[in-house]
Steps between C-alpha positions, in 0.01 A plus 500: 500500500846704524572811414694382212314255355549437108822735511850392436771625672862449366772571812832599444757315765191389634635181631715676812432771754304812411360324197422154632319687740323696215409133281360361834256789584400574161452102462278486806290770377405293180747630213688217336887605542831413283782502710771642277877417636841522288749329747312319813256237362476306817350802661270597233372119513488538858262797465277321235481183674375731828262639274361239385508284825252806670225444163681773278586492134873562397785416310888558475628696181903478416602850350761830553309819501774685318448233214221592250479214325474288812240697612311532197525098486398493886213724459357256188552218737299667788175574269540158342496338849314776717319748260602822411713746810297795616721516849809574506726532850857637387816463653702644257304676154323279269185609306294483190242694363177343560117536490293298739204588725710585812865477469758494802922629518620509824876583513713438809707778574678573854516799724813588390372731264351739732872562680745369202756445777860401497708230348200352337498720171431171250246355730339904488535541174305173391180518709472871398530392148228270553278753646550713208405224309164446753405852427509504156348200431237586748395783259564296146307227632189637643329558179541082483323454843865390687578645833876600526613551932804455654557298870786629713608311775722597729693224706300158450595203731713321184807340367546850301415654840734344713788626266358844515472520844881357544564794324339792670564360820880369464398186664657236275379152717086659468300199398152597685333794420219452729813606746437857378132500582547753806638797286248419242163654397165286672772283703562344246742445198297516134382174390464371130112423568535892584603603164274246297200614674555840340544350141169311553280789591717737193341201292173485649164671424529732793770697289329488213570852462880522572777456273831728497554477872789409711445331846716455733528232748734615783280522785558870510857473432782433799406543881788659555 
């Protein structure tokens, strides 16, 4: 029996990176998981099919977040094929208001809005928009048994990653960020498993009593 047996989890960009990583592990702890992609269908296929290949249940779902109406129709399709949503892993803000036994929001956010540095003012602005959002619908929703928390990695062994990291550190031909694991946190530079085995225990009995919180996943933030 998993942890998240009978529960359906819908994944936003969940066929890449962070949120591949997210689909797998809730997946493999018994939730049945739509992989929602706008642009990158082979990846989102590639997740299922993984999914699928280790016993899990999933499916790829076609739609924009910052389309209503495809998400409305995408959401109709899910409970028509899977059942109804009750976990929901966010990496940008989608939501509706919802009663079910135990219900799940977990937002992906990003360090960047504890230190709202530099030359990154639209990136800023949006995650700390979506933590807004997190917090109020953490209090809205709780009367409807949903759990509203917010995940904020710091630098995650990605493609988004490697761009970031050519831009803090200047170093334009940076492919491997396991190159960086000396002046990181543990040895080591954050992995997506990392960030998804937050999400998993946010979702998961033993927080049965948290919603409204923000955790970061830095490994204590830079080394030096």
């Amino acid at each position: 029996m998993g942890e998240f047996d009978g529960r359906v989890a819908l994944v936003t960009g969940g066929g890449r990176g962070i949120g591949r990583a997210i689909s797998e592990r809730l997946a493999a702890d018994g939730a049945a998981v739509a992989v929602n992609y706008r642009r990158d269908a082979d990846s989102a296929h590639a997740t299922v099919d993984a999914i699928v290949a280790a016993g899990g249940v999933a499916r790829p779902y076609l739609a924009s977040i910052d389309d209503p109406a495809a998400d409305a129709a995408m959401v109709e399709q899910i409970t028509a094929e899977l059942g109804p949503v009750d976990l929901l892993v966010c990496n940008a803000g989608i939501a509706s208001q919802r009663s079910r036994p135990r219900g799940d929001i977990v937002m992906i956010s990003s360090v960047a809005t504890s230190h709202m540095g530099p030359n990154g003012a639209p990136y800023n602005m949006g995650k700390a928009a979506l933590e807004a959002l997190a917090r109020t619908l953490a209090k809205e929703e709780r009367p409807f048994g949903i759990h509203v928390n917010v995940v904020a990695p710091g630098l995650v062994e990605t493609d988004m990653g490697v761009r970031l990291a050519r831009a803090l550190t200047g170093q334009r031909d940076l492919d491997d960020l396991r190159s960086l694991d000396a002046v990181s946190p543990f040895g080591r530079v954050c992995q997506p498993d990392d960030v998804a085995a937050v999400v998993a225990f946010l979702c998961s009995e033993g927080a049965g009593y948290v919603t409204g919180q923000r955790v970061e996943v830095d490994g204590g933030g830079p080394t030096r």
